[in-house]
C-alpha positions as CSV (number, residue, x, y, z in Angstrom):
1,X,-6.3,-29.8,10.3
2,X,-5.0,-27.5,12.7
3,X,-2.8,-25.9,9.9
4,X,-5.5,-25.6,7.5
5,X,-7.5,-24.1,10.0
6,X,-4.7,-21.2,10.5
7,X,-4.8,-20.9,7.1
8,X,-8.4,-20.1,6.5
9,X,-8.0,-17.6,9.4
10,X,-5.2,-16.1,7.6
11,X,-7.4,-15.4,4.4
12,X,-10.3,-14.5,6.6
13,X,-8.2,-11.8,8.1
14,X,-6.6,-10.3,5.1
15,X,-10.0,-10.0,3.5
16,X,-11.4,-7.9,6.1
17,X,-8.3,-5.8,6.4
18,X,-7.8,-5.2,2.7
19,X,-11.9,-4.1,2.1
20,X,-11.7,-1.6,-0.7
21,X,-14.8,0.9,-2.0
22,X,-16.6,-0.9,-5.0
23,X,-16.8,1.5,-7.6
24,X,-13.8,4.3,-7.9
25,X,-12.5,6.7,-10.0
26,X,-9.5,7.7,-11.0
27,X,-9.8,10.8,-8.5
28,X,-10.7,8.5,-5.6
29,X,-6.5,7.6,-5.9
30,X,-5.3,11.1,-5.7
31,X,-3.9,11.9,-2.4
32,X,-4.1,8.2,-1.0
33,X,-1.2,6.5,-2.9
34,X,1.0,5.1,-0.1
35,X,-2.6,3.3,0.9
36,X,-3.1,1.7,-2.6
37,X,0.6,1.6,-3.3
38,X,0.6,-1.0,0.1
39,X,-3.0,-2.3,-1.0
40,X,-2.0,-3.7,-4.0
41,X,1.3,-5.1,-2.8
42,X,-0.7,-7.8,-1.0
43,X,-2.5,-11.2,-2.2
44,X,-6.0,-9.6,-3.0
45,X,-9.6,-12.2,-2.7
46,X,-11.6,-11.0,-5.2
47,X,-11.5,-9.8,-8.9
48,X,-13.4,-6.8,-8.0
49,X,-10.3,-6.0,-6.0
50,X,-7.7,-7.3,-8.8
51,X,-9.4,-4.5,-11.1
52,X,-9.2,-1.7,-8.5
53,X,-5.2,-2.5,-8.6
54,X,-5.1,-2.4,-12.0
55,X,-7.0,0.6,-12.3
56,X,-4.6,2.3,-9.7
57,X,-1.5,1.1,-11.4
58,X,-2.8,3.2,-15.0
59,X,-3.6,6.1,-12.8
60,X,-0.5,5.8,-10.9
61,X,1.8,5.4,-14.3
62,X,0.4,8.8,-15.5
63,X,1.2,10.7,-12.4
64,X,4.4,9.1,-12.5
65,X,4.9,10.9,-15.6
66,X,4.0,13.9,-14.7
67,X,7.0,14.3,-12.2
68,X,9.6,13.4,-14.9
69,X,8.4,16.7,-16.4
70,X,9.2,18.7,-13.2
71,X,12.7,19.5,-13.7
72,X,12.1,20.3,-17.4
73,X,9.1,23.0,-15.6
74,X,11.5,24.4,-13.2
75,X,13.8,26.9,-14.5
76,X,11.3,27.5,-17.6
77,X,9.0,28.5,-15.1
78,X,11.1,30.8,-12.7
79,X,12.6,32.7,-15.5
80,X,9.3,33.6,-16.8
81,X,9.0,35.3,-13.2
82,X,11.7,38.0,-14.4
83,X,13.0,38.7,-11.5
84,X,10.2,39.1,-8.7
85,X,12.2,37.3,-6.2
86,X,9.2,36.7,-4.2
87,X,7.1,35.2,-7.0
88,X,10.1,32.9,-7.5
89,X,10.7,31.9,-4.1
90,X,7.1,31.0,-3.6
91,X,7.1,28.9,-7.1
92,X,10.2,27.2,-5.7
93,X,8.1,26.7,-2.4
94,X,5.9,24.6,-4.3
95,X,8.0,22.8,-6.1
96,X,9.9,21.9,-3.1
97,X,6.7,20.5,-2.0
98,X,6.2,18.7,-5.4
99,X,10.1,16.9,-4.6
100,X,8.9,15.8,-1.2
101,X,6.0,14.5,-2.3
102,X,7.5,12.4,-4.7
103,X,10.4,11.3,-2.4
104,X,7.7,10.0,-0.3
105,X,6.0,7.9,-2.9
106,X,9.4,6.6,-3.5
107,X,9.9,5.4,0.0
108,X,6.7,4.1,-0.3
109,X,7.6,2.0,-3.7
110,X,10.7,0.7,-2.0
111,X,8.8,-0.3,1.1
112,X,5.7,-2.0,-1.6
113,X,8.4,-3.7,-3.4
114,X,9.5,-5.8,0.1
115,X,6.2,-6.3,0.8
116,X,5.7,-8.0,-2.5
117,X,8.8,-10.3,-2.5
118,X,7.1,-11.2,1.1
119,X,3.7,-11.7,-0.1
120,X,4.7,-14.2,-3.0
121,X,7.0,-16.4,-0.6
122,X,3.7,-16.4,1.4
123,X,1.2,-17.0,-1.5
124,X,3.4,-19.8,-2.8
125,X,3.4,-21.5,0.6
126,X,-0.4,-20.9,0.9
127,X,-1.2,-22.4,-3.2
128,X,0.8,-25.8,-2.2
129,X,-1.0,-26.2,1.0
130,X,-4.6,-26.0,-0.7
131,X,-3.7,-28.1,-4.0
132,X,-2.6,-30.7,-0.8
133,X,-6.4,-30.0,0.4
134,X,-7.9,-30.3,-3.0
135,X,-5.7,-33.4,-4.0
136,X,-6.7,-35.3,-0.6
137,X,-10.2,-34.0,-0.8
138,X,-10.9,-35.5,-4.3
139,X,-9.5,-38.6,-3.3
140,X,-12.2,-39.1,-0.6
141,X,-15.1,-37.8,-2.8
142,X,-13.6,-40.0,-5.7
143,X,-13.3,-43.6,-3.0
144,X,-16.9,-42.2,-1.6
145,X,-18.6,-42.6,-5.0
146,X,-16.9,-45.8,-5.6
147,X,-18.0,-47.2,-1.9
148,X,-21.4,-45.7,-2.5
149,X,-21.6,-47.0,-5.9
150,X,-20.7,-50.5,-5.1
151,X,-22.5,-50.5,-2.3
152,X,-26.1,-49.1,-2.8
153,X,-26.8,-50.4,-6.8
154,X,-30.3,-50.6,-7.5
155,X,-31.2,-53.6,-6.1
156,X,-29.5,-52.6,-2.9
157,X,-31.5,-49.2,-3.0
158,X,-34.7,-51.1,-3.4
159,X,-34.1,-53.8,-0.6
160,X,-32.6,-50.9,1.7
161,X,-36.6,-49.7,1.0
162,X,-38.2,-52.4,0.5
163,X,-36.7,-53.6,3.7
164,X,-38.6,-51.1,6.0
165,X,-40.8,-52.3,9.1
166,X,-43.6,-49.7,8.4
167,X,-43.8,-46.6,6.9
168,X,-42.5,-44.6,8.8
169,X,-39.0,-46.7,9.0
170,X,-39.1,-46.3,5.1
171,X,-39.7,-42.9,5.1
172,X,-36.8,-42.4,7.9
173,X,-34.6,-44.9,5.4
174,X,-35.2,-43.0,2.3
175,X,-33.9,-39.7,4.0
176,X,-30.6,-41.2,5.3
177,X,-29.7,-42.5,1.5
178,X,-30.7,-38.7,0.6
179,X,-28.7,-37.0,3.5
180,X,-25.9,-39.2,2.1
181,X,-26.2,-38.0,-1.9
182,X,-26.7,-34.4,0.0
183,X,-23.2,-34.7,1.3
184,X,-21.5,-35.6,-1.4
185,X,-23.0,-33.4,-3.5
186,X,-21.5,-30.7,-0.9
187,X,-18.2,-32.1,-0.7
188,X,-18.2,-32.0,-4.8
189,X,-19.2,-28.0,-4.3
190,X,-17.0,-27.2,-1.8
191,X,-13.9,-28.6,-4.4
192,X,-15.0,-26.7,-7.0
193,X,-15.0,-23.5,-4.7
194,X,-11.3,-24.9,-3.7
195,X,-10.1,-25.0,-7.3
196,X,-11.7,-21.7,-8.3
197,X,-9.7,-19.9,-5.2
198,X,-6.5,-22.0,-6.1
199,X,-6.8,-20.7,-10.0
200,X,-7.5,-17.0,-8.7
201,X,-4.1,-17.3,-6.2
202,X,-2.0,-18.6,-9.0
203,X,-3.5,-15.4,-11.0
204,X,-2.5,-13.3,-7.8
205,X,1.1,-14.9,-7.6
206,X,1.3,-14.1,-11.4
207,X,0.6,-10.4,-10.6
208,X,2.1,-10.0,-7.9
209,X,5.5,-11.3,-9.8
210,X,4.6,-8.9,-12.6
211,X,4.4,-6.2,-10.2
212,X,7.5,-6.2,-8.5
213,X,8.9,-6.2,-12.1
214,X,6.9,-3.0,-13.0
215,X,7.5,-1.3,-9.9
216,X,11.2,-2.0,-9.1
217,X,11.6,0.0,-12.9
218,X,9.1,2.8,-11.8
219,X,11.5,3.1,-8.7
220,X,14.2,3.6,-10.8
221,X,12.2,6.1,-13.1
222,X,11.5,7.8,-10.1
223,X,14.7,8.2,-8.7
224,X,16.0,9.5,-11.8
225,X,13.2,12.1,-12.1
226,X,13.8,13.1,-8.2
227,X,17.5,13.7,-8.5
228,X,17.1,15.7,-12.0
229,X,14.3,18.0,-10.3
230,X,16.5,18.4,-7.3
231,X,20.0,19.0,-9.1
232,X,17.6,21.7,-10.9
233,X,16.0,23.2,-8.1
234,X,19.1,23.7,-6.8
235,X,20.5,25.5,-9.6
236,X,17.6,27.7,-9.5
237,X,18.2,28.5,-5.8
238,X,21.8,29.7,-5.5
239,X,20.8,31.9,-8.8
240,X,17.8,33.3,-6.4
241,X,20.8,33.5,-3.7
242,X,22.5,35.4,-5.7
243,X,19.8,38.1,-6.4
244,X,18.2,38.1,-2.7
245,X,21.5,38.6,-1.3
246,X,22.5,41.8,-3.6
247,X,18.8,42.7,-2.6
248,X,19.1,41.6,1.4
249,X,22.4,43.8,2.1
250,X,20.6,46.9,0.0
251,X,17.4,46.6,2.0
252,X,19.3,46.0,5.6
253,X,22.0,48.6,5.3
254,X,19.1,51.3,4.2
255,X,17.1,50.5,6.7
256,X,15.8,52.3,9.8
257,X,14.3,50.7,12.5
258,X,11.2,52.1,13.3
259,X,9.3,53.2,16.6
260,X,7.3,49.3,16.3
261,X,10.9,47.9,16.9
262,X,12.4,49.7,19.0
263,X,9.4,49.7,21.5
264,X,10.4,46.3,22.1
265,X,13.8,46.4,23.6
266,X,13.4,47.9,27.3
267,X,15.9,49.7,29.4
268,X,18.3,47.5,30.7
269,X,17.8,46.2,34.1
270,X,20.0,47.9,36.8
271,X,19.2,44.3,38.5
272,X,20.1,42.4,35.6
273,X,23.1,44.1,34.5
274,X,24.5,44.3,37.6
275,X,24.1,40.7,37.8
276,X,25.3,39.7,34.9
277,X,28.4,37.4,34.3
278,X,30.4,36.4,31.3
279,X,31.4,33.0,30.0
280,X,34.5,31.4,29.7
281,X,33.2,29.6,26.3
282,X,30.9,29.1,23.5
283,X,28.4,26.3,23.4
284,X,27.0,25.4,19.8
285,X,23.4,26.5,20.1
286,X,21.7,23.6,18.3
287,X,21.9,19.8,19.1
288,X,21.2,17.2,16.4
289,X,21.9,19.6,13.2
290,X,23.9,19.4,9.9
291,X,25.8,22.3,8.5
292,X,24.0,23.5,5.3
293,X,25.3,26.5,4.8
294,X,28.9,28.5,5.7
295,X,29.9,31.8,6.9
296,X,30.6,34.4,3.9
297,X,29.6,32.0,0.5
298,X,26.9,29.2,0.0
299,X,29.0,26.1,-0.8
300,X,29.6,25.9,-4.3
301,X,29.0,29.9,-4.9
302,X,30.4,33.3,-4.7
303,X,27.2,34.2,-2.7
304,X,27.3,36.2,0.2
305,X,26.9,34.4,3.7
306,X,27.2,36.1,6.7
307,X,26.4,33.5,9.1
308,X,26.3,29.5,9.5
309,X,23.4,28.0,9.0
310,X,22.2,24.9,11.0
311,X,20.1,22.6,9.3
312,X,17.3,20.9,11.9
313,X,13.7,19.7,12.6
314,X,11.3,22.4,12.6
315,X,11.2,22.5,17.0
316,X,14.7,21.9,17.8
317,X,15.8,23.2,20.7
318,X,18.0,26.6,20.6
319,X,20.2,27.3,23.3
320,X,22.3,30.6,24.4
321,X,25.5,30.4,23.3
322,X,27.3,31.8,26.5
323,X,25.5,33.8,29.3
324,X,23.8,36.9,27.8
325,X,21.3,39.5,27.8
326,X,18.5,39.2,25.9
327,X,18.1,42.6,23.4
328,X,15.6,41.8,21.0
329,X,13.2,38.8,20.7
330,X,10.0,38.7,18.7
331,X,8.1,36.4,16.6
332,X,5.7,37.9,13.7
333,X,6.1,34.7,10.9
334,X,4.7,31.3,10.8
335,X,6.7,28.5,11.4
336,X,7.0,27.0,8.4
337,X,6.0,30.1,6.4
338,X,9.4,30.8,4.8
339,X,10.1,31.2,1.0
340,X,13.4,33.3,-0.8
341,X,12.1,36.9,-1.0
342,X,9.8,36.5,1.9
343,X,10.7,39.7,3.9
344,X,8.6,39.2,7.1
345,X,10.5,39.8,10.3
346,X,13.3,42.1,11.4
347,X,15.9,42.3,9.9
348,X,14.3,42.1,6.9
349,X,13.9,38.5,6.0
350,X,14.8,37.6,9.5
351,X,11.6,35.5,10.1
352,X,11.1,35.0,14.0
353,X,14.5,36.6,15.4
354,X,16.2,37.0,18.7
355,X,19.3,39.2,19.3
356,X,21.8,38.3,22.5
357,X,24.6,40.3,23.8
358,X,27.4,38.8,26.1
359,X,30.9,38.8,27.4
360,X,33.3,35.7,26.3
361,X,36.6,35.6,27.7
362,X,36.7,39.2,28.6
363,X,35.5,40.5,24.8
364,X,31.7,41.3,24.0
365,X,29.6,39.7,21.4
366,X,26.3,39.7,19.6
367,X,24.8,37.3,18.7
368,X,21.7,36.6,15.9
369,X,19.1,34.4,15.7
370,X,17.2,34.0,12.4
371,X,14.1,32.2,10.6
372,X,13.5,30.2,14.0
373,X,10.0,28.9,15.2
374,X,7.1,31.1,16.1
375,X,6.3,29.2,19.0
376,X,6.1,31.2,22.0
377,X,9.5,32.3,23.0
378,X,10.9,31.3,26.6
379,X,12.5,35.0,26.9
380,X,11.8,38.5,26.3
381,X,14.1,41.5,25.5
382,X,16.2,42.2,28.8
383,X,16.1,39.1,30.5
384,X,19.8,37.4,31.7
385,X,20.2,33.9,30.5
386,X,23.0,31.3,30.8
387,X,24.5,29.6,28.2
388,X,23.0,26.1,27.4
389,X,19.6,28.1,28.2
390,X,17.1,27.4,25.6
391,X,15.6,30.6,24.2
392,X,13.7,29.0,21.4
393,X,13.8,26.7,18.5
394,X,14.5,26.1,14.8
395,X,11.9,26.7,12.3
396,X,11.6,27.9,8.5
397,X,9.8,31.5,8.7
398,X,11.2,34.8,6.7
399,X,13.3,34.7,3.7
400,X,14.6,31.0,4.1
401,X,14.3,27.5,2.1
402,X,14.1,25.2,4.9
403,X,14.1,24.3,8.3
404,X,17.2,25.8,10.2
405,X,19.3,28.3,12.4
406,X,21.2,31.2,10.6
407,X,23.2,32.3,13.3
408,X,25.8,34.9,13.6
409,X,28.6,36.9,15.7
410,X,29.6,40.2,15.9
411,X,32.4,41.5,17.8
412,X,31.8,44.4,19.6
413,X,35.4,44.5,21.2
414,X,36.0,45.4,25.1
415,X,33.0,47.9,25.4
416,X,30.6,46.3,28.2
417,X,27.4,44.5,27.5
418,X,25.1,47.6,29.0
419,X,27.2,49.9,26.7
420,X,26.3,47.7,23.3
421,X,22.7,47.2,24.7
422,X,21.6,51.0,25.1
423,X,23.4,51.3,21.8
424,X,21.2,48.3,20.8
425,X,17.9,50.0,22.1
426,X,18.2,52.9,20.1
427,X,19.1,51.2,16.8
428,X,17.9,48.0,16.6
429,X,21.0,47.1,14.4
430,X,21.5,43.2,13.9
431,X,25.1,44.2,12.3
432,X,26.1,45.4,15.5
433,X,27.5,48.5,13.3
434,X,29.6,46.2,11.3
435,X,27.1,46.3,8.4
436,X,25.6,43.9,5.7
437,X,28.4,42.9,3.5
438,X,31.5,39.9,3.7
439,X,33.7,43.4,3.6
440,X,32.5,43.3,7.9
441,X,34.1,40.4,8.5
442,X,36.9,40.5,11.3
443,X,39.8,38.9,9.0
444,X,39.1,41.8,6.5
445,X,39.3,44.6,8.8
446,X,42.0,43.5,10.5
447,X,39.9,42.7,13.8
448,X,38.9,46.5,13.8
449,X,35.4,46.5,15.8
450,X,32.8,46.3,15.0
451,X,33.7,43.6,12.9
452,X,32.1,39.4,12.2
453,X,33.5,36.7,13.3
454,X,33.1,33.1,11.8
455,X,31.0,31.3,13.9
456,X,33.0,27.6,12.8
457,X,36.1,29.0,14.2
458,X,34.3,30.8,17.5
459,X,32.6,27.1,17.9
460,X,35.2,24.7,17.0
461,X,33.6,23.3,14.6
């Protein structure tokens, strides 16, 4: 009793938590998949919501579609943009978004398809418990009728009546032999509502078999169509690499930096400087990161680099690299703004940047910060910080395609940090001097400063 009570609470349960609207159209699915996705992956109650799944799972087939024909759309589509780096590297924005989306409703298929395998072990359990309460509850209506039967013929009926001591004792005998066909007739109801459930859960088991089926090949569908769009995407990207970089060095090495920059470097400190102390090492400013990029190519292209790139959750954490002073720090882009040819920030492209100069084992360095997060920054042009100090955080603003850290070094040789900083405050040059091109880095120049270093080798990494 006590399990079949469980059991009815069970039903009762899932019924309230798997309510659905009654009448919905095929726009009432868009943007609430994983919902219906997990909705239909359940034993359902009623027909009304067995239709609403099936209607979801036509709707759901043709979307499903439609992202196959993504990486057919891509490149079509960006080379129509002939050349507008900016249009392109906002159409690639949304396509990104298109990938995630779908990678998404993969998880979410993958996570539907255990839920079903878990649903049917439960369903079975559930459909051989109740044909156990259907077959015991027909044999007690069945030996009921037969006692009854047996029991109160006609004759007995009439001498149960006839038997009465006055009216009102007939009148009370008559009801009981009514309360008694009453009961019966209830018990004989409430099997046929038992069967009609059991016939609709052996429907549900059927679907719910047939749905792991159909969905375990739309994962695979979808897979397919994810890594296609991203193997194409990406191919689309280092091409736009190509371009922006060509256009990035042509744009930074012409540039001046005008009176709105420069006004935010101050002189330096007399203070600050004078209590200022190098480092003995470098500490990797990120925690938590993968490497996306390298210094002077993109993996897998001749495109130039000039920094490594640290791939992390928009908010990471930044930390100084070595104890420095602060020369340029300011925030103009969204977070999460970024797009190839987006130009906001300086340098150009530079997003949210921040610009440190310190001294490392007796030689001076600067260091750059790119696309990070426009959350407020901790520090301000010509404040001292120590290394490990955090100074900001990672984020996707300027001209980038994702969350992460372009960071890079220049070597500015044995002059002193106050000397590179007032040189700093009157140019507002990232480069250091060194200038925009793989031709800067230190192993081509001979280690003639200015010059780049590779920030693997500076960091051990």
């Amino acid at each position: 009793m006590k399990k079949n009570m469980k059991i009815l609470m069970l039903s009762a349960s899932m019924f309230v938590m798997t309510l659905v609207p009654s009448t919905l159209k095929a726009d009432d699915f868009s943007g609430q998949e994983s919902y219906y996705i997990d909705f239909c992956s359940r034993p359902l109650q009623t027909q009304e919501d067995a239709d609403t799944c099936k209607a979801f799972k036509a709707w759901y087939r043709e979307q499903a579609a439609n992202y196959q024909a993504i990486a057919g759309e891509i490149g079509e589509k960006i080379a129509a943009l002939e050349g507008d780096i900016s249009a392109a590297g906002l159409q690639v924005k949304a396509y990104e978004t298109q990938i995630e989306d779908l990678n998404n409703q993969i998880t979410a298929l993958e996570a539907s398809i255990a839920e079903i395998e878990n649903s049917i072990v439960v369903l079975e359990e559930q459909i051989a418990e109740k044909e156990a309460d259907i077959e015991e509850r027909d044999r007690q209506i069945k030996e009921g009728m037969v006692s009854m039967q047996s029991y109160v013929g006609v004759n007995a009926y009439i001498d149960i009546i006839m038997g009465a001591s006055d009216l009102i004792d007939m009148i009370r005998r008559i009801s009981v032999l009514q309360d008694i066909t009453a009961y019966e007739q209830g018990n004989i109801e409430e099997l046929n509502k038992q069967i009609e459930q059991l016939n609709f859960d052996k429907s549900e088991l059927d679907r719910l078999k047939q749905e792991a089926i159909d969905q375990q090949a739309l994962l695979e569908d979808q897979k397919e169509s994810l890594q296609a769009a991203k193997d194409e995407l990406q191919r689309v990207i280092d091409e736009l690499h190509a371009q922006q970089a060509i256009l990035e060095e042509e744009k930074r090495t012409n540039a001046q930096a005008g009176s709105d920059i420069l006004s935010i470097i101050p002189n330096l400190s007399e203070t600050v400087i004078g209590n200022y102390e190098g480092s003995n090492g470098f500490i990797v400013p990120v925690s938590g990161y993968t490497i996306s990029a390298g210094t002077w190519a993109y993996y897998g292209t001749n495109t130039a680099h000039l920094g490594l790139d640290f791939a992390a959750s928009i908010g990471t954490p930044i930390v100084a690299p070595a104890n420095c002073i602060v020369a340029y720090a300011n925030n103009p882009a969204p977070s999460n703004g970024g797009y190839l040819g987006n130009w906001i920030g300086w340098p150009y492209g530079g997003g949210n940047t921040i610009s440190l100069i310190g001294e490392v084992n007796g030689t001076t360095y600067m260091f750059s910060f790119f696309h990070m997060s426009q959350q407020p920054f901790p520090v301000k042009a010509g404040d001292q910080v120590n290394a490990g100090q955090v100074i900001g955080a990672v984020g996707h603003s300027g001209n980038s395609t994702g969350p992460h850290l372009h960071f890079e070094i220049v070597n500015m040789g044995s002059q002193s940090v106050a000397d590179v900083y007032n040189w700093f405050q009157s140019t507002a040059d990232f480069s250091g001097g060194s200038g925009w091109n793989t031709s800067s880095a230190c192993s081509a120049r001979g280690w003639a400063v200015p010059c780049r270093e590779r920030p693997e080798d500076m960091l051990g990494l």
